[in-house]
N, C-alpha and C positions, 0 to 999 in steps of 0.2 A: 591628277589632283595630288599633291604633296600629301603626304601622311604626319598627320596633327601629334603632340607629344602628348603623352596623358597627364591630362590635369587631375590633383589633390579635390578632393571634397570640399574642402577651403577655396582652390584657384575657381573652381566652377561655382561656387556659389556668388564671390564677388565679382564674377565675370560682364563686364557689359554687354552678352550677348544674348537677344530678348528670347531668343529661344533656349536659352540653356534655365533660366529663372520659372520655374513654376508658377501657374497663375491659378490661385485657388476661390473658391465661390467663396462670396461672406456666409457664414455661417447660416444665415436667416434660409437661404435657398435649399439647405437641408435639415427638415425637422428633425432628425435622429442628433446632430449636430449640435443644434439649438437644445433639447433636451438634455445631451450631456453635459453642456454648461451651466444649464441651470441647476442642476446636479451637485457640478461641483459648488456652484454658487450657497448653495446650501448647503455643503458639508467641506468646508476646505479645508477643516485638521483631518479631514481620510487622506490616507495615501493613493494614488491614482487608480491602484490596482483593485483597489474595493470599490472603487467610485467603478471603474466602467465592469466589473461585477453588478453591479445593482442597476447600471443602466440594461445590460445584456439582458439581467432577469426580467424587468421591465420592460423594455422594450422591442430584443430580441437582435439578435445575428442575423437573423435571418430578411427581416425589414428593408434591408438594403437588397438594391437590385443587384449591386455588381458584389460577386462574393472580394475581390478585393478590400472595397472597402469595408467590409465586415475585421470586427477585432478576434483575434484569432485565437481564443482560450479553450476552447474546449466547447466554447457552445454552441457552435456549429453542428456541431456532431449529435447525433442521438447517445444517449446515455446509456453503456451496456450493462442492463437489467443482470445478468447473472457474470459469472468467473468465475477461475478454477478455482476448484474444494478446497477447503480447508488443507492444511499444509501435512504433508506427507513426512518431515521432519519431528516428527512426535511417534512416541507409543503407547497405544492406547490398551490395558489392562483392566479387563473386568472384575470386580473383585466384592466382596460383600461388607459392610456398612461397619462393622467394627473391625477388619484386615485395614480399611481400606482408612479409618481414624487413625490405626499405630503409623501406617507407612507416611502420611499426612503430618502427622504431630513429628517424627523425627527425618524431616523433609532432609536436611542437611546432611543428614547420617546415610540418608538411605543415596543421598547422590552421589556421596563419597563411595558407598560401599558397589554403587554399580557401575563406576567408573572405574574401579578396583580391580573386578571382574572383567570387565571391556579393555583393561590395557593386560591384564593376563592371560586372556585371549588373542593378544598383538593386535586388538581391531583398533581402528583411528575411531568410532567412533564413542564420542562421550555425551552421558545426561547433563543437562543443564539446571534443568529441575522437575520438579514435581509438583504437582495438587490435584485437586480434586475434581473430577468431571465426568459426569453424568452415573453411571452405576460402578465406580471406581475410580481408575485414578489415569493421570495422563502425564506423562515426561516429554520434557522439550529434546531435543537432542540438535548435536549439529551438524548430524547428514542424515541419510534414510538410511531406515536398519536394515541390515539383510536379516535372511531367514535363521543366519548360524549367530548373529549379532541378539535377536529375539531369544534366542532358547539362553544364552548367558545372564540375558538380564532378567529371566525367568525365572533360574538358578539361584540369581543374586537375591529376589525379592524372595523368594521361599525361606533364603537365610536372615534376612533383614526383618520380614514381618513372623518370623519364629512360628511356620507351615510346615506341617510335615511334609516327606517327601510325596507321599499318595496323594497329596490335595493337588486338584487340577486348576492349573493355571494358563491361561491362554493369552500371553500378550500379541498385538495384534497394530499393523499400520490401521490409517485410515483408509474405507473404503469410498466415498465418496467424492465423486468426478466435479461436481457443480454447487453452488449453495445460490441460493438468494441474497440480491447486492441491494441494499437499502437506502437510501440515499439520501439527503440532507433531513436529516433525522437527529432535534439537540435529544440529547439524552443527558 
């Protein structure tokens, strides 16, 4: 048997060969089908991708017998309740409630001053910013600090919030592997 030359997307679709043409059921022969049209039929300023959104929530992925025909967004899948902790790219400082209002009120000062310190230290890494979070305060940064990157910006915040050098200061990554993932949740 001669070997055929591959046809374009285009050549095979106008092809008169009854087998290469797809032969599809009228809609009516599958309810899932039939309900996504009516769907749209009632809402055709949505864009598509909200419509079989709302059909999925409603009627489900899983309804269909053959997972092929199933539309493939994510609903298939079970939904994973938890992932990894909160971002290890921060440094988290504990500190008490009027320390922790100066470093807050001069946010901008105190980011310069410990970027200051962190490029005098020849570390690449720098704060991005600062605020407040939970019994102190918490800096963004944009890598993970090491242990020698910590005792600098330790340094720095003693100078910045006007601490003596006795006052203990212990900044700190996060320690936290996992949180809880909440999920369609308007807030």
């Amino acid at each position: 048997m001669p070997k055929q030359a591959p046809k374009s997307f285009a050549q095979a679709a106008h092809s008169e060969n009854p087998q290469s043409t797809p032969r599809f059921a009228p809609a009516s022969a599958h309810p899932e089908y039939e309900s996504l049209l009516r769907l749209h039929d009632m809402f055709p300023d949505l864009p598509i991708q909200k419509i079989l959104v709302m059909h999925q929530s409603g009627f489900g992925a899983s309804a269909s017998s053959n997972k092929e025909d199933a539309v493939h967004s994510g609903a298939s899948r079970a939904p994973k309740m938890t992932m990894h902790g909160p971002t290890r790219r921060q440094v988290l400082i504990p500190l008490d409630t009027p320390t922790t209002e100066v470093v807050v009120a001069n946010a901008a000062t105190a980011v310069e001053s410990y970027n200051r310190g962190l490029v005098e230290a020849h570390s690449k890494l720098r704060v991005e910013s600062v605020r407040k979070a939970w019994d102190g305060i918490s800096m963004s940064t944009n890598f993970v600090a090491s242990a020698a990157e910590l005792e600098v910006i330790k340094q720095w915040l003693k100078k910045v919030a006007g601490l003596a050098a006795s006052t203990v200061v212990e900044p700190c990554l996060p320690q936290s592997k996992s949180f809880l993932k909440i999920l369609d949740v308007p807030y």
